[in-house]
C-alpha positions as CSV (number, residue, x, y, z in Angstrom):
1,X,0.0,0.0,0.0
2,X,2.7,2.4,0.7
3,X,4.4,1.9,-2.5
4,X,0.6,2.7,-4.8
5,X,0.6,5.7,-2.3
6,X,4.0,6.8,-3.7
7,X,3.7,6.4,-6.8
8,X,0.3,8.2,-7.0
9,X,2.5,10.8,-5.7
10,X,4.6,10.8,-7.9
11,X,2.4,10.2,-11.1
12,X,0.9,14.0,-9.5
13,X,4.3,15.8,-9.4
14,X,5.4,14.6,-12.7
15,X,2.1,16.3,-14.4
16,X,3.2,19.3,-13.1
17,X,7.0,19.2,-14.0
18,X,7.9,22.4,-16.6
19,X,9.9,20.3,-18.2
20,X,7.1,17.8,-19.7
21,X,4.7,20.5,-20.6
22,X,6.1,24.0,-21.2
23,X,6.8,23.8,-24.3
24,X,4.0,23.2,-26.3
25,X,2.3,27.0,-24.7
26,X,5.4,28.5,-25.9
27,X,4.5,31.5,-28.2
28,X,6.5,32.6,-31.4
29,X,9.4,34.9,-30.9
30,X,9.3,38.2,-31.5
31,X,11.1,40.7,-33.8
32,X,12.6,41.9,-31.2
33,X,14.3,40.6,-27.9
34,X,12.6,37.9,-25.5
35,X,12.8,39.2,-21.7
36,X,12.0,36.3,-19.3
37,X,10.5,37.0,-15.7
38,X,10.0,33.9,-14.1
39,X,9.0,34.0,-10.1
40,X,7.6,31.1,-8.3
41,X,9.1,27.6,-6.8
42,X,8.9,26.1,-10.5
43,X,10.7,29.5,-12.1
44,X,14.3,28.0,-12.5
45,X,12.9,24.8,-14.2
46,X,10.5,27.0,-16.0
47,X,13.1,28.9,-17.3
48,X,15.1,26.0,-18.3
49,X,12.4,24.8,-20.3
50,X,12.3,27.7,-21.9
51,X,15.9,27.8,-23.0
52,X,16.1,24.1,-24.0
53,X,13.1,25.3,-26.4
54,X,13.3,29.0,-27.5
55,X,15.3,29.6,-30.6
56,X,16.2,32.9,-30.9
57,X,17.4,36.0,-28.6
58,X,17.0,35.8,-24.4
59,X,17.5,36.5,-21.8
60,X,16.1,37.5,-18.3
61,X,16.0,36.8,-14.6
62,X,14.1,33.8,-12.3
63,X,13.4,34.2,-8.7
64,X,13.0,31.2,-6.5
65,X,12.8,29.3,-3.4
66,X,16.2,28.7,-1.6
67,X,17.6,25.2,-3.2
68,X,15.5,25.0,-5.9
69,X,17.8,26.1,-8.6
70,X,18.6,24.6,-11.7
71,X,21.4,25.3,-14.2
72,X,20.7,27.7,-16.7
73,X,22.5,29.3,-19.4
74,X,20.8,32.7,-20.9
75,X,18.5,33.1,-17.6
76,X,20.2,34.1,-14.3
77,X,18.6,32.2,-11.3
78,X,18.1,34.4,-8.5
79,X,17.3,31.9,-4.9
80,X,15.2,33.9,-2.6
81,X,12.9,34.0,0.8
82,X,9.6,31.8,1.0
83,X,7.5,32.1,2.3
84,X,8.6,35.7,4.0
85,X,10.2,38.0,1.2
86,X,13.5,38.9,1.4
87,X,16.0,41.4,0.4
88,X,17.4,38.8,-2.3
89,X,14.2,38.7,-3.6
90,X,13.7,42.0,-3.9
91,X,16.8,43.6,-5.4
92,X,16.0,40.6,-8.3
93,X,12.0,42.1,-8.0
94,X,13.7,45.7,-8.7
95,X,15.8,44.7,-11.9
96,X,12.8,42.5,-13.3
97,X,10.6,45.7,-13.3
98,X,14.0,47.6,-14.3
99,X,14.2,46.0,-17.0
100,X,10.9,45.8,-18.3
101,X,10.1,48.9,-18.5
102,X,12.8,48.9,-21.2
103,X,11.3,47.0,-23.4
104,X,9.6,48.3,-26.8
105,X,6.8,47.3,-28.9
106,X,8.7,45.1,-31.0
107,X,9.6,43.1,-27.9
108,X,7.9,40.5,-25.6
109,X,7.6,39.5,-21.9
110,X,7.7,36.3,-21.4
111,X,6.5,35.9,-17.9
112,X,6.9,32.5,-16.4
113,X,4.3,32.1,-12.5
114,X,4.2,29.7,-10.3
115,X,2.8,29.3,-6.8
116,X,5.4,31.0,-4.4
117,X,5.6,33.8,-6.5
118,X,3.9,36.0,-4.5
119,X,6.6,36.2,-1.7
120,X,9.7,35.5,-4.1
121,X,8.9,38.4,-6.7
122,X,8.8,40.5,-3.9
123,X,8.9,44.7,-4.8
124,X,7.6,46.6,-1.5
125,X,5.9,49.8,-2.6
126,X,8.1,52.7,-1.9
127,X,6.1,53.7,1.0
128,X,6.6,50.4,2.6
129,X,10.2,49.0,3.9
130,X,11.2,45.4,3.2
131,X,11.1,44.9,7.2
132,X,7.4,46.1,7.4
133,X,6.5,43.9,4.5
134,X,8.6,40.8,5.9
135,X,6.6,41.5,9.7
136,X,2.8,42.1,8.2
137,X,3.4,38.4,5.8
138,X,4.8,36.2,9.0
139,X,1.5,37.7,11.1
140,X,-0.5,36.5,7.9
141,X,0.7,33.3,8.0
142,X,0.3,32.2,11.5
143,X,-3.5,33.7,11.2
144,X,-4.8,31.2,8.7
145,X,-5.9,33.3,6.2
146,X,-6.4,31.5,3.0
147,X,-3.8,32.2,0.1
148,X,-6.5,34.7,-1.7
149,X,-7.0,37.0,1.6
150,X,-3.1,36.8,1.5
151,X,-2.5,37.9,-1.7
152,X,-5.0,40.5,-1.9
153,X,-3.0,42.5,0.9
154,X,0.4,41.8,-0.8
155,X,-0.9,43.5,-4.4
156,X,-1.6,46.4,-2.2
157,X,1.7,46.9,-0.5
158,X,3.6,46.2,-4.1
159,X,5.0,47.9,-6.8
160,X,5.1,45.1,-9.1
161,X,1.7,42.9,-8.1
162,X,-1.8,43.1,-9.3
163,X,-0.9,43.5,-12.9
164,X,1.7,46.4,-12.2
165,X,4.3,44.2,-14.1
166,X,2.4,43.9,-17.3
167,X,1.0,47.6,-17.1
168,X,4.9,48.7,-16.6
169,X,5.8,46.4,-20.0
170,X,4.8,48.2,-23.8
171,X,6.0,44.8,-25.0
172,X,3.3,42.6,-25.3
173,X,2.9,39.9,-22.3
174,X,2.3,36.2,-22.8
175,X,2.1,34.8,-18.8
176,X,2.3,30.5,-18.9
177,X,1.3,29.4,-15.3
178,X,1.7,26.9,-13.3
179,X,-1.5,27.3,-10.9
180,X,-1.0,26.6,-6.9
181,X,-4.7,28.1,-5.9
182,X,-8.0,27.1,-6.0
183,X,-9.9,27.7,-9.1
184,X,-6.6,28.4,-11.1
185,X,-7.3,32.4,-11.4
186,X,-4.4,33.9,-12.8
187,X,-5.2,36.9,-10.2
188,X,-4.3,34.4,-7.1
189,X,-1.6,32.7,-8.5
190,X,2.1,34.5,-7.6
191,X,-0.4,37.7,-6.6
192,X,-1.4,38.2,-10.1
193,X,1.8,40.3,-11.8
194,X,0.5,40.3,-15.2
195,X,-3.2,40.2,-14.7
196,X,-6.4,43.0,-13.7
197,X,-6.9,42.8,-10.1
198,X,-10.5,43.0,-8.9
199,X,-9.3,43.5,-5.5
200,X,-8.9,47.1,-3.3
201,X,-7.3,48.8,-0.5
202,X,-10.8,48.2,1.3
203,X,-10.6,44.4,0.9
204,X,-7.0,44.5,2.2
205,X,-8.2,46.4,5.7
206,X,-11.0,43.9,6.1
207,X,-8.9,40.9,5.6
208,X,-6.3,42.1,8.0
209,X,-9.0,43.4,10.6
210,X,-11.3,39.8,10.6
211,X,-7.8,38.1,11.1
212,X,-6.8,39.5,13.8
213,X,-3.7,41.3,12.1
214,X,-2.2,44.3,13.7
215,X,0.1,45.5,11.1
216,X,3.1,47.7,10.9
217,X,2.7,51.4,10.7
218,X,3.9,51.7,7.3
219,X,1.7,49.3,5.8
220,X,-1.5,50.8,8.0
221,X,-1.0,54.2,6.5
222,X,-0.5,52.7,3.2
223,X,-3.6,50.8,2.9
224,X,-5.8,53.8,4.4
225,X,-4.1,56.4,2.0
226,X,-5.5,54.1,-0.9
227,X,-3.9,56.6,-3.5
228,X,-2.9,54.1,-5.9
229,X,-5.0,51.2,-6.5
230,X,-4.0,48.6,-8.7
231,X,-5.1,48.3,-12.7
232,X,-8.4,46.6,-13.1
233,X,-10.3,44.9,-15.2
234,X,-11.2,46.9,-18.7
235,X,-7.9,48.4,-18.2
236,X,-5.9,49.3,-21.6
237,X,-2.7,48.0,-20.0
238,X,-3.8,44.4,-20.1
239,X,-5.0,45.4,-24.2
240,X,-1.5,43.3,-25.0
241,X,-1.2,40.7,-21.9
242,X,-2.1,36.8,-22.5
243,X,-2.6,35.1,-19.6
244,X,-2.3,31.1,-19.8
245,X,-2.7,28.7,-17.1
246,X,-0.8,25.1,-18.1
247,X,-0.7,22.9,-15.4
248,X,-3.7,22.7,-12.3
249,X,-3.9,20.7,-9.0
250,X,-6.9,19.1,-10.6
251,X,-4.7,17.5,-13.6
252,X,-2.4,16.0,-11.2
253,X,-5.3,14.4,-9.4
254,X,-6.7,13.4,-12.7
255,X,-2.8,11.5,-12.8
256,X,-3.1,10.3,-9.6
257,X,-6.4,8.9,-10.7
258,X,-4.9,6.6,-13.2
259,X,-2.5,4.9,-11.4
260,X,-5.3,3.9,-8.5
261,X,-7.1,2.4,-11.6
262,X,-4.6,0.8,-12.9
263,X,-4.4,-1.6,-9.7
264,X,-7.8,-2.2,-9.7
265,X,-8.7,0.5,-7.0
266,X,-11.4,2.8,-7.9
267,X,-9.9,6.9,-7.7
268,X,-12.5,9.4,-6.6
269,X,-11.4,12.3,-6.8
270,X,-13.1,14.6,-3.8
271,X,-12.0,18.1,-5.3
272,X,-8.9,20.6,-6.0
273,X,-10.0,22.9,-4.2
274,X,-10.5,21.7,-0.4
275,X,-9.7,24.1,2.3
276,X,-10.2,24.9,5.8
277,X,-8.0,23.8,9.0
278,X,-5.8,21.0,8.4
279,X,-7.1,19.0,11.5
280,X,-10.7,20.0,10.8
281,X,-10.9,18.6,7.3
282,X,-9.5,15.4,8.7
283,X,-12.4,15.1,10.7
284,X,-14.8,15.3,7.6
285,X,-12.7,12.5,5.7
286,X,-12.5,10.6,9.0
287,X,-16.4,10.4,9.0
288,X,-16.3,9.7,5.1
289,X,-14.1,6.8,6.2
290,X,-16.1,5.2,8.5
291,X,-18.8,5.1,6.3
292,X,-17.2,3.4,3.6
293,X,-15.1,0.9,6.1
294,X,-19.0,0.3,8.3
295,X,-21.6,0.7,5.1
296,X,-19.9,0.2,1.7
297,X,-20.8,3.7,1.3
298,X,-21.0,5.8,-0.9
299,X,-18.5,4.0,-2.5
300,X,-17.3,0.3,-1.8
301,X,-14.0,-0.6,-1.2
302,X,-11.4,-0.8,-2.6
303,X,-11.4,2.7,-2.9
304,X,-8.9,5.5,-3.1
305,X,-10.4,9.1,-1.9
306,X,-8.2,12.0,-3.7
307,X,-7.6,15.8,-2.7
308,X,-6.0,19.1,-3.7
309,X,-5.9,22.1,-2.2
310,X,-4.2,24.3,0.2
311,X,-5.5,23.9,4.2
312,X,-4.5,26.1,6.6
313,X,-2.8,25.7,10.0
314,X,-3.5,28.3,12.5
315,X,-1.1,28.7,15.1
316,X,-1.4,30.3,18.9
317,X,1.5,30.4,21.2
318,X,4.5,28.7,20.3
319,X,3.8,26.2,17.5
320,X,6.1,23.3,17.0
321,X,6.9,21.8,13.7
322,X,5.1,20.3,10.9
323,X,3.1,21.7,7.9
324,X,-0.5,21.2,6.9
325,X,0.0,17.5,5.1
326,X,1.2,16.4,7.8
327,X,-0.8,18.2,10.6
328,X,-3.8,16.9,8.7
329,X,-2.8,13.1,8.6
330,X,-2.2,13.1,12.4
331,X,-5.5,14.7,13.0
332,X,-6.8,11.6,10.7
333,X,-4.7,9.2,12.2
334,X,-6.4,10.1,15.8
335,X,-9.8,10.1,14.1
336,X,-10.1,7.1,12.2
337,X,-7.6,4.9,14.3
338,X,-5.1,4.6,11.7
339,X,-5.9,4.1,7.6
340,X,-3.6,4.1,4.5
341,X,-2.7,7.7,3.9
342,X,-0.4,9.8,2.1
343,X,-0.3,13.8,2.5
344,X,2.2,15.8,0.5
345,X,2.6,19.2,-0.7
346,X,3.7,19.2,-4.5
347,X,7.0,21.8,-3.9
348,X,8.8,18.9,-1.8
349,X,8.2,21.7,1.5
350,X,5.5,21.0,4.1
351,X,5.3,24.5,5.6
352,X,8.8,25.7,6.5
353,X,10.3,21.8,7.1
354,X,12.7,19.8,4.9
355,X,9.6,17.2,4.5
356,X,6.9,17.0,1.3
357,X,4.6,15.4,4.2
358,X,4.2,11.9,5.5
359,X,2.7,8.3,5.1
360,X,-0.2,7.0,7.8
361,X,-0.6,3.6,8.3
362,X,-3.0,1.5,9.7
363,X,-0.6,1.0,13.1
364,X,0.2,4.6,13.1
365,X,-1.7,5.0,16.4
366,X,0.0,2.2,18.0
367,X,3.7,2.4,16.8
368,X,3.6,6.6,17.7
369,X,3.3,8.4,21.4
370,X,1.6,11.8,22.6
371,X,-0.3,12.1,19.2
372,X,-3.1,14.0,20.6
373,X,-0.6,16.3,22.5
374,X,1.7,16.8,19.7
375,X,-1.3,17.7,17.4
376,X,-2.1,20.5,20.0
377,X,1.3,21.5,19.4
378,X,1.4,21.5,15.8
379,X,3.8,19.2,15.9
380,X,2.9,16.6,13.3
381,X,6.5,16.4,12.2
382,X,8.0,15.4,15.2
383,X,5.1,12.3,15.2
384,X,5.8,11.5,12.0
385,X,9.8,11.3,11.9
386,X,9.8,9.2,15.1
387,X,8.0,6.4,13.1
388,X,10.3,6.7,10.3
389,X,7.1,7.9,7.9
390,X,8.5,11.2,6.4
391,X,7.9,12.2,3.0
392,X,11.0,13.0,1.8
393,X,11.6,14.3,-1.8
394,X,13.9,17.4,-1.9
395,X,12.7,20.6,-4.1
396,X,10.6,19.0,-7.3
397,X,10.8,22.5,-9.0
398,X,6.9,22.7,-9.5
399,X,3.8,23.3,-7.6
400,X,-0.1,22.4,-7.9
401,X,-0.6,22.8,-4.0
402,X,-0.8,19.8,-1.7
403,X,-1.7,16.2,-2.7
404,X,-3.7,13.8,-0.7
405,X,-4.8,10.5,-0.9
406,X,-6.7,7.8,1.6
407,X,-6.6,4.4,0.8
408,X,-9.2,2.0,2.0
409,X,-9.4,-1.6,1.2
């Protein structure tokens, strides 16, 4: 069982991987030059891609995550903070925008997005320092506000978010994305750089106000100035700018799907798009368990019940470590007794550890210690590793969000 839960894993990263799918979205060059700006966990490979495909002039600068570089020839890589932005990432931010701006009609941006982006293609407004901007994204974080309410605020506090990248560019914009969000909206995904953003400075106060977020001075008397707001729909900026989504959570699942079939276990595929509290949506697919285990029902096994999407882990006090894969296997692993389980996230990172997430087996329960106490803690990690039940992958240079999959036969 462990090795159909791997290799459903892995069938859902590899439908994701730039490499396998980026080129057939590629546009024609241009009469001019080619400028790449590539931000996310998947930029480098992106960008490599690109350069194994491209045939003609480029050049141009990807941001990513710390270790997730790859070699590249005509497109400097550029490793930077995630999920708090950094100065690494912003100086890189700067000379992307720099550089843009210089472009002509004859050229084209060629903007490459992946999830991540939103923190790694990090450009504070003037208005707001780096510090400011570092202190009001770690408060988001640890209030479990969802990945839109974050983005939303960040647009607002950025030079270069909420379509300012495209609206800077007279080039015209063609934007291939890899989509890490819920209904694969180019606006969510990397906080929108080349798209309209529907989204104000009024949004960004509420979201900060209903969670709880006292933020820095700077970034309070930024949002109530509102002098700026970002380009919106219907805007003439975006008359040029192609926005492409190629990969989605939902066709990894749909990959994932046909290996369970392939072993004569029927996939169902729940959605891409599940959120909430890690340990709370356990307890839904707990009792979705125990229906099927007790009544057959709604489905009989064997059965293999598939998820995307991005929960949340809110954290009060010191937490201790583990991400939301993990955090939401140990809260099924208390609920159901122990079942066949895999959680991962797609990047290789659970939260801010060196794990993808973790396998739960049936003895889980039994072979662990203090799993109710170490899920108070938020420290599904430390469970996890004890038992030897890590998911450990290193950077896979992509991202479609997290992947999970209960097994029950």
């Amino acid at each position: 069982m462990r090795a159909l839960l791997e290799e459903s894993f892995r069938a859902a990263v590899a439908a994701a991987d730039p490499r396998a799918i980026l080129a057939p979205h590629l546009p024609q060059p241009p009469k001019g030059r080619t400028y790449v700006a590539a931000a996310g966990k998947a930029a480098a490979s992106m960008a490599a891609a690109v350069e194994e495909h491209w045939r003609g002039e480029l050049d141009g600068i990807a941001i990513t995550r710390y270790g997730h570089g790859v070699p590249t020839r005509r497109i400097r890589v550029v490793e930077a903070g995630h999920p708090v932005p950094d100065e690494a990432g912003e100086a890189a931010a700067r000379e992307i925008l720099q550089n843009v701006k210089a472009l002509t009609e004859d050229d084209l941006l060629l903007a490459l997005l992946s999830g991540g982006g939103s923190s790694l293609l990090s450009l504070p407004a003037p208005d707001v320092p780096m510090a400011d901007l570092k202190r009001v994204t770690a408060q988001l974080l640890k209030s479990g506000a969802t990945i839109q309410e974050m983005n939303t605020v960040r647009k607002h506090l950025s030079a270069i978010h909420g379509g300012r990248l495209a609206a800077a560019s007279r080039a015209p914009v063609v934007a291939l994305i890899i989509s890490d969000v819920t209904g694969d909206v180019p606006t969510h995904i990397a906080s929108g750089p080349c798209t309209p953003d529907p989204t104000t400075y009024a949004d960004a106060r509420e979201i900060l106000a209903r969670n709880k977020v006292e933020p820095p001075a700077s970034v309070k008397a930024r949002l109530e100035k509102a002098a700026d707001e970002t380009p919106k729909p219907g805007d003439p900026a975006f008359a040029k700018a192609r926005n492409k989504v190629i990969a989605t959570a939902h066709g990894s699942l749909e990959a994932a799907a046909r290996v369970f079939a392939a072993k004569g276990v029927q996939p169902v595929i729940l959605g891409d798009n599940v959120t909430g509290e890690a340990a709370e949506v356990a307890k839904v697919m707990a009792a979705l368990v125990h229906e099927i285990r007790r009544y057959g029902a709604p489905w009989k096994p064997p059965v293999a019940l598939i998820s995307g999407g991005e929960c949340t882990v809110t954290i009060t006090g010191e937490g201790g470590r583990g991400g939301r894969c993990a955090e939401f296997l140990l809260s099924l692993g208390i609920e159901t007794g122990g079942v066949w389980a895999l959680a991962a996230d797609t990047d290789g990172i659970d939260g801010s550890e060196d794990n993808a997430g973790a396998i739960l087996t049936p003895d889980s329960m039994t072979r662990g210690r203090d799993a109710k106490a170490l899920l108070a803690r938020h420290d599904s990690y430390g469970f996890f590793s004890a038992l030897g039940d890590l998911v450990m992958t290193g950077p896979t240079r992509t991202n479609v969000n997290d992947y999970r999959a209960i097994l029950i036969r």
